[in-house]
Backbone as ProteinMPNN parsed JSONL, in Angstrom:
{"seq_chain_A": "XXXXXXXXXXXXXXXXXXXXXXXXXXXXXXXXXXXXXXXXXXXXXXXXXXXXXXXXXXXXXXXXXXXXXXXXXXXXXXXXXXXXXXXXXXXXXXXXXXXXXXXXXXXXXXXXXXXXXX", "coords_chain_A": {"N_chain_A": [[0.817, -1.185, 0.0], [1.984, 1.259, 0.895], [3.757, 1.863, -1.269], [2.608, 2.029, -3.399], [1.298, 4.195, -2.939], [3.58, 6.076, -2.583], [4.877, 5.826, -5.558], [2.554, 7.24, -6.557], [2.567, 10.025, -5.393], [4.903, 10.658, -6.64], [4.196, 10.262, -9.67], [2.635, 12.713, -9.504], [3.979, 14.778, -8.671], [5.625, 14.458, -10.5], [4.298, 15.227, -13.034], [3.282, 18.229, -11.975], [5.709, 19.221, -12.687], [6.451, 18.747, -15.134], [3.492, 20.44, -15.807], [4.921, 23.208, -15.077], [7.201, 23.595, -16.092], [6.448, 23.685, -19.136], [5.163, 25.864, -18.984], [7.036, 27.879, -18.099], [8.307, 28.005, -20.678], [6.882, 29.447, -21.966], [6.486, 31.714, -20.905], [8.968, 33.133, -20.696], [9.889, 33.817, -22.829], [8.255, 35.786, -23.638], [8.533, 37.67, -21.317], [11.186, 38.361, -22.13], [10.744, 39.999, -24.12], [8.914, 41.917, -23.408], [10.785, 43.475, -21.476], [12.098, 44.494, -23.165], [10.463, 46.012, -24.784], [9.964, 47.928, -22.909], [12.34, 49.342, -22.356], [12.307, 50.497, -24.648], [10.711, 52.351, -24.693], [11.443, 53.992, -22.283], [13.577, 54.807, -23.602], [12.314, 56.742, -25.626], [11.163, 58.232, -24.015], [12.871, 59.701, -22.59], [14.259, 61.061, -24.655], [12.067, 62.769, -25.636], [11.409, 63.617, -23.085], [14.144, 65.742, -22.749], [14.143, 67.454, -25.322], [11.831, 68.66, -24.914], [12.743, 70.242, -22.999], [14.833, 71.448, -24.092], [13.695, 73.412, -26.481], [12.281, 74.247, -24.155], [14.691, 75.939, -22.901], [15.293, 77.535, -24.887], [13.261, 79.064, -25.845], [13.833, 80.694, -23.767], [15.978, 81.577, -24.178], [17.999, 85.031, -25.51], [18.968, 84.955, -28.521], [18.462, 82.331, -29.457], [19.945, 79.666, -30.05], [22.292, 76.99, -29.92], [25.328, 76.074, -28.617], [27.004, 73.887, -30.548], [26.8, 70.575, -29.682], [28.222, 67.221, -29.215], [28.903, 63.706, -29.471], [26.945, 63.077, -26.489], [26.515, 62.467, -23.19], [26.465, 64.052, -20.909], [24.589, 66.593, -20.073], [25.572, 68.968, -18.854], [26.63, 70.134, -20.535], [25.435, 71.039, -22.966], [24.826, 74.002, -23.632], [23.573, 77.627, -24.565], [24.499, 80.087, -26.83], [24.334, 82.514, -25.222], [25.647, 84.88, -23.086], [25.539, 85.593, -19.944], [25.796, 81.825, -20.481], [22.708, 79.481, -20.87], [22.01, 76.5, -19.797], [21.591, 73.292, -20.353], [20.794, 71.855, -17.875], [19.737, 72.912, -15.807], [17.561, 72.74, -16.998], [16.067, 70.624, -16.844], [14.948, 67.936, -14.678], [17.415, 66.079, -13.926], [19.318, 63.256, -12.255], [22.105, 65.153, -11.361], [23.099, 66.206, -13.921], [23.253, 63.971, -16.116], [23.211, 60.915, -18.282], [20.823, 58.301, -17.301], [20.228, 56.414, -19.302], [21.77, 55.18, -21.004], [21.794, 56.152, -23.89], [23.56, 58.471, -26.171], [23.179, 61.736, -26.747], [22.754, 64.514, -29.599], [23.352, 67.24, -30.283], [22.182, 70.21, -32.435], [23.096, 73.64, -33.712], [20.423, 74.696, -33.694], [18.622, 73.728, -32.171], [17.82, 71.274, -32.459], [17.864, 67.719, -31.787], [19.462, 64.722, -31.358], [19.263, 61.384, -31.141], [21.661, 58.757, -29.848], [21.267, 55.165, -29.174], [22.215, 53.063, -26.615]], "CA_chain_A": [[0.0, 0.0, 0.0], [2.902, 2.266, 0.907], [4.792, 1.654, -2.306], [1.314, 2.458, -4.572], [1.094, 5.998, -2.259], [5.038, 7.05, -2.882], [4.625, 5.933, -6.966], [1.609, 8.775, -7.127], [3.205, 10.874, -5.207], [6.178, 10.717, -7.511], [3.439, 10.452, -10.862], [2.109, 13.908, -9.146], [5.322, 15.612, -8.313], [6.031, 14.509, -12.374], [2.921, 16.218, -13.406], [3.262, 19.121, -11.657], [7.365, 19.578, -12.903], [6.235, 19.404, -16.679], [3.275, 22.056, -16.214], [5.404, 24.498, -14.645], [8.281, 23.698, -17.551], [5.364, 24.33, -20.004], [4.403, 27.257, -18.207], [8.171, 28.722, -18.221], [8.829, 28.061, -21.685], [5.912, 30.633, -22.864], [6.429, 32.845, -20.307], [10.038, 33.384, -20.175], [10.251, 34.933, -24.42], [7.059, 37.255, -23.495], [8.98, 38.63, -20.276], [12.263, 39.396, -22.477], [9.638, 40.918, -24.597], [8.058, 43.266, -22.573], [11.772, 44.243, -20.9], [12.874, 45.247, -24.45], [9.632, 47.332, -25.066], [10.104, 48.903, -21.866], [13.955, 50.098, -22.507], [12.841, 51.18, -26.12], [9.44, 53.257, -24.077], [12.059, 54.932, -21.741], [14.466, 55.666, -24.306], [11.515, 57.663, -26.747], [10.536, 59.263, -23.007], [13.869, 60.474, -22.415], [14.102, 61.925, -26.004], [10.751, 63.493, -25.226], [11.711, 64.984, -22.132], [15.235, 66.484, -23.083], [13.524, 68.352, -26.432], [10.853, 69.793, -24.274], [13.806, 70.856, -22.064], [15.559, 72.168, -25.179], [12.435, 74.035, -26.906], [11.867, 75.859, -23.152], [15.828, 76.789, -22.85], [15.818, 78.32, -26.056], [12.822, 80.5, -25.622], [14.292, 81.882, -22.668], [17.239, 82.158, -24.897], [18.022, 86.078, -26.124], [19.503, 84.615, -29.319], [17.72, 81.519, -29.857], [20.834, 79.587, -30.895], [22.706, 76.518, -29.092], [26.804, 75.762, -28.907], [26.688, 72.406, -30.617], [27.506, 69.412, -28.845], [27.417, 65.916, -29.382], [27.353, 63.124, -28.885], [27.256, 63.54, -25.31], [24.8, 61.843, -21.859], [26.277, 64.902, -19.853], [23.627, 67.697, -20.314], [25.64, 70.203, -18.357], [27.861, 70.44, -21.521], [24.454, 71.667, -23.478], [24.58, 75.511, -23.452], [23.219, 78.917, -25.51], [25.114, 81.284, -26.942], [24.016, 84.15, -24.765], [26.068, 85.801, -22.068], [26.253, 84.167, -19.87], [25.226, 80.889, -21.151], [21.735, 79.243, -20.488], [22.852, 75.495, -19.314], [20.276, 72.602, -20.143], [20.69, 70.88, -16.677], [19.102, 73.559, -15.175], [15.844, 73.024, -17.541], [15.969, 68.95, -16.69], [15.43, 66.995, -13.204], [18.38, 64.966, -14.298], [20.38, 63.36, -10.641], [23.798, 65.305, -11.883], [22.58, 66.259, -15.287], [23.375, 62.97, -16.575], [21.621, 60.534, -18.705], [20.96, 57.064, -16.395], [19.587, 55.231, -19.873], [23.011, 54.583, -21.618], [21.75, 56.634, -24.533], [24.018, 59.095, -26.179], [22.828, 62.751, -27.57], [23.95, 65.219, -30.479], [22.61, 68.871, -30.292], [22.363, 71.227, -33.428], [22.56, 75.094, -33.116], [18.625, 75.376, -34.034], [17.758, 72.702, -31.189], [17.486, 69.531, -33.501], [18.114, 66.915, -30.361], [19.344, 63.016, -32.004], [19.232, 60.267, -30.081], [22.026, 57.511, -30.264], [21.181, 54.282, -28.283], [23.207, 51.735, -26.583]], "C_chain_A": [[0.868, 1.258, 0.0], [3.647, 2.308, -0.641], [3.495, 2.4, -3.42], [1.538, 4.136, -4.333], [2.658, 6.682, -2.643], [4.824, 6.65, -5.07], [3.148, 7.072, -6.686], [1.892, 9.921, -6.346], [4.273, 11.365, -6.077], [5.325, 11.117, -8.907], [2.853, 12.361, -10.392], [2.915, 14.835, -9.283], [6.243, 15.922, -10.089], [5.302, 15.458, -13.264], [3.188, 17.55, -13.273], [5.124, 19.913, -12.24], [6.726, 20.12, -14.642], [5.306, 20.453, -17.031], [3.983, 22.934, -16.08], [7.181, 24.567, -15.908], [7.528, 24.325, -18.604], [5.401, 25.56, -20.142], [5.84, 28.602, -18.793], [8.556, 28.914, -19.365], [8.1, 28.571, -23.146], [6.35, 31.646, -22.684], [8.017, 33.616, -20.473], [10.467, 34.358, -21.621], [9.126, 36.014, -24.207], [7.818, 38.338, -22.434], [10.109, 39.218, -21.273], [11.287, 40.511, -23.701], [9.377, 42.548, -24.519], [9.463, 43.938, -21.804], [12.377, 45.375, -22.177], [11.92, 46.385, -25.144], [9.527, 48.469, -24.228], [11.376, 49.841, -21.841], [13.707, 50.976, -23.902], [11.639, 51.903, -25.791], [10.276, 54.112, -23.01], [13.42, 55.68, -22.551], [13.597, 57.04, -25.512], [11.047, 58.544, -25.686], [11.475, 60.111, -22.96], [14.216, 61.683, -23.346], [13.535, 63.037, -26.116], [11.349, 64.638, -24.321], [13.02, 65.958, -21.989], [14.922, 67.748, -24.637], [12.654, 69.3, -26.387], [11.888, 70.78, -23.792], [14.67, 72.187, -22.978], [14.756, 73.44, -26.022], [12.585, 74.99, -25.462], [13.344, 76.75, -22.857], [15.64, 78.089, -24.081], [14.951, 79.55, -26.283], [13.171, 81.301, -24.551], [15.647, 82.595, -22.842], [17.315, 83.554, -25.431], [18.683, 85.64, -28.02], [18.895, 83.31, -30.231], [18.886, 80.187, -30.72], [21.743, 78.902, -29.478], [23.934, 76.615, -29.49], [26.26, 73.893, -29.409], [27.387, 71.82, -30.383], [27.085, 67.736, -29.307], [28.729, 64.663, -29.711], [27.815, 63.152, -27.49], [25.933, 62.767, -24.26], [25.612, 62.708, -20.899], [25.794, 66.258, -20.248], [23.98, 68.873, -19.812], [26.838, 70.804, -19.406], [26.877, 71.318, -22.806], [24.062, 73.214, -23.273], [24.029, 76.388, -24.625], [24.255, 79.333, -25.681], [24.95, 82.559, -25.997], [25.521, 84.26, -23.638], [25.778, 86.067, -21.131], [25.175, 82.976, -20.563], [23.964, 80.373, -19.997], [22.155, 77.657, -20.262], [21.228, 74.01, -19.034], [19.88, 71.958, -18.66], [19.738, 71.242, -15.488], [17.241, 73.488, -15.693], [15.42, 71.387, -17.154], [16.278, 68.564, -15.281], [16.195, 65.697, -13.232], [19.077, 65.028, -12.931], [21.55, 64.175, -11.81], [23.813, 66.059, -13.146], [23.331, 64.954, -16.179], [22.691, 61.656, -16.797], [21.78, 59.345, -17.957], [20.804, 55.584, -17.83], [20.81, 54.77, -21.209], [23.095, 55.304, -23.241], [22.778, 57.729, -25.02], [23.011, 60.498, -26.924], [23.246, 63.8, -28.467], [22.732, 66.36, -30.555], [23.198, 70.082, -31.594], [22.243, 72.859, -32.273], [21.394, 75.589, -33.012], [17.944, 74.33, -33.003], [17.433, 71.566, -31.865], [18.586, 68.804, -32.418], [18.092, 65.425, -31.608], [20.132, 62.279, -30.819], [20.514, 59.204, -30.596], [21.429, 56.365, -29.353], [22.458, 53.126, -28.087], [22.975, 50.579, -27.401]], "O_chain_A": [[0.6, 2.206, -0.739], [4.171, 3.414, -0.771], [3.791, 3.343, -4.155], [1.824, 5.015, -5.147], [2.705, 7.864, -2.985], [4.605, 7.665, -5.732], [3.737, 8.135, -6.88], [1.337, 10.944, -6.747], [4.45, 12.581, -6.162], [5.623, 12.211, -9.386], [2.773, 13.13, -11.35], [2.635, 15.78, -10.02], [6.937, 16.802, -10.6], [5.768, 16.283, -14.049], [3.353, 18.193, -14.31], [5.439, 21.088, -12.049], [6.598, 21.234, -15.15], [5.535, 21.26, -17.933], [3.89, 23.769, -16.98], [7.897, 25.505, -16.259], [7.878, 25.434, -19.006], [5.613, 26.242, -21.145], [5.761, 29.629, -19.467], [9.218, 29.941, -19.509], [8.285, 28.43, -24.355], [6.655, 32.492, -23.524], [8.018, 34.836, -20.311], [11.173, 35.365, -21.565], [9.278, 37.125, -24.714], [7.767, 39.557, -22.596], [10.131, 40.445, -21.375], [11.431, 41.725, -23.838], [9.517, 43.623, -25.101], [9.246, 45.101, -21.463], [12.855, 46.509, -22.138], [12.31, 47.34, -25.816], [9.165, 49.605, -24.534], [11.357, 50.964, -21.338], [14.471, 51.854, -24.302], [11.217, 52.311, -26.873], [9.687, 55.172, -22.795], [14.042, 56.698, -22.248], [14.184, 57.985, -26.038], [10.528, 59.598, -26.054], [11.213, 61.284, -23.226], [14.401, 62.857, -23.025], [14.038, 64.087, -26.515], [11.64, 65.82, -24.507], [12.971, 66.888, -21.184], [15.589, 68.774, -24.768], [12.469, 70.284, -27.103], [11.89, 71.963, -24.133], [14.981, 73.336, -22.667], [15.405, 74.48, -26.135], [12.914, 76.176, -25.511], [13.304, 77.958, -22.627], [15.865, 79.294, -23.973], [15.343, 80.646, -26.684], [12.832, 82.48, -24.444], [16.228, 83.509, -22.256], [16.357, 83.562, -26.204], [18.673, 86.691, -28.661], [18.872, 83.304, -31.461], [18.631, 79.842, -31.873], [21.975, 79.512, -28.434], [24.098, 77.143, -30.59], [25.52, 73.07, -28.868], [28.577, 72.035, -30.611], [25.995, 67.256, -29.62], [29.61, 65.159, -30.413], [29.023, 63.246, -27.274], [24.753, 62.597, -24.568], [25.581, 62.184, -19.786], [26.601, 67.042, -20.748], [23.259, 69.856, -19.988], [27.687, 71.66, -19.156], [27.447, 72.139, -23.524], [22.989, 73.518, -22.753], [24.03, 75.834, -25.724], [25.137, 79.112, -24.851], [25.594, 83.577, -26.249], [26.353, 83.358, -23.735], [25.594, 87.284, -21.158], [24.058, 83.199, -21.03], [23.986, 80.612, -18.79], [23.183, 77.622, -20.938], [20.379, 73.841, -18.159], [18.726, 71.617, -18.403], [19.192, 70.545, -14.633], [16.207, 73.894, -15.164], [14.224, 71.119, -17.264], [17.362, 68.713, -14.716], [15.854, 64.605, -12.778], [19.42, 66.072, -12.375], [21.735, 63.741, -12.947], [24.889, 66.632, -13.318], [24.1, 65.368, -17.046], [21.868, 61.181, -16.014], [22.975, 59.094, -17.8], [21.059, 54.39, -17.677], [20.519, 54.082, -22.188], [24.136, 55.166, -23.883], [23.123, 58.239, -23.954], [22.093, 60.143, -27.663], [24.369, 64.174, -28.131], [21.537, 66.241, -30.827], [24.3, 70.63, -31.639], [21.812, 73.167, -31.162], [21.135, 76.643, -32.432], [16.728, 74.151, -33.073], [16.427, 70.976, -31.469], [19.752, 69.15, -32.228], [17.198, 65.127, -32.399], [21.062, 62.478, -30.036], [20.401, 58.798, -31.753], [20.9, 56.977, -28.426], [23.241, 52.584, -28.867], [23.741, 49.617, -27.341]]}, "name": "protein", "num_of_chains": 1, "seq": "XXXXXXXXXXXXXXXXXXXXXXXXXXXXXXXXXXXXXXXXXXXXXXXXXXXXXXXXXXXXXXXXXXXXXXXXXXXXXXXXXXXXXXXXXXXXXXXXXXXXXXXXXXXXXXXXXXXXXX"}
């Protein structure tokens, strides 16, 4: 009787191994998935929010007219022409003014912001 009860314990314990293999070997290409849509949804945010940043420097710019830089992920290297210079880091709640998402950036004199990615 004991020997019947450890074989379905064991047939159970078998059971339960191959759903959860099943299970992992859906789940596990949807998660890298969704990590890789999420890195390429904070890299089009970042973009976003450094162009806004760039657009409000420049109207507060007297000149309207950046030093161009590039490619560059330290934003306190992003300045105006004016006298003294207008300094993007100050328009961005960047820790440090530096970018965290491995991205690099290239800044025209008319504010045209390009993205490289890692």
């Amino acid at each position: 009787m004991q020997n019947r009860q450890g074989i379905g314990y064991f047939l159970e314990a078998l059971v339960v191994v191959a759903m959860l293999s099943s299970l992992s070997a859906v789940a596990i290409p949807n998660i890298g998935k969704l990590v890789n849509e999420g890195k390429i949804e904070s890299y089009d945010s970042e973009l976003h929010n450094i162009q806004t940043a760039v657009v409000e420097m420049l109207s507060d710019s007297l000149n309207g007219a950046l030093k161009p830089v590039g490619p560059t992920a330290d934003m306190s290297q992003v300045q105006t022409n004016d006298t003294p210079s207008l300094v993007l880091t100050d328009y961005l709640s960047l820790n440090g003014g530096w970018i965290k998402s491995g991205c690099m950036y290239t800044f025209t004199a008319n504010g045209t912001v390009t993205q490289t990615s890692p």
